[in-house]
Steps between C-alpha positions, in 0.01 A plus 500: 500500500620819377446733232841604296407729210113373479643162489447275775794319649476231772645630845689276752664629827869664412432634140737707394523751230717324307235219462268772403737630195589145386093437524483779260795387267760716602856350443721679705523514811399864572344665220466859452126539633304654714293328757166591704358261804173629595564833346808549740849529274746204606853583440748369283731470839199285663466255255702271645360425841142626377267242594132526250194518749222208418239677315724766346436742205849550316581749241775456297642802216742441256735823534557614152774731384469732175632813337 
């Protein structure tokens, strides 16, 4: 398992990212976020070959723009 946003998520060997963002509802393929794993900031460049850790704590912000 694995905790994405307080919600827990089932883990399996080879999650990705993506999986994480669709988990969470996301439509697009890369949304505009930011995203914490175990505190540490994973970038946007990463994502693709970022593998989640069993037992992982992810953070993910929705980057909002104003004025």
């Amino acid at each position: 398992m694995i905790r994405v946003n307080d919600k827990e998520m089932n883990w399996h060997d080879d999650l990705s990212l993506f999986e994480v963002f669709r988990f969470l509802g996301y439509k697009i393929k890369v949304p505009v976020v930011l995203v914490q794993v175990n505190g540490q900031v994973v970038k946007k460049s990463r994502w693709e070959e970022y593998h989640v850790p069993e037992g992982a704590v992810i953070k993910i912000y929705n980057m909002v723009c104003g004025g």
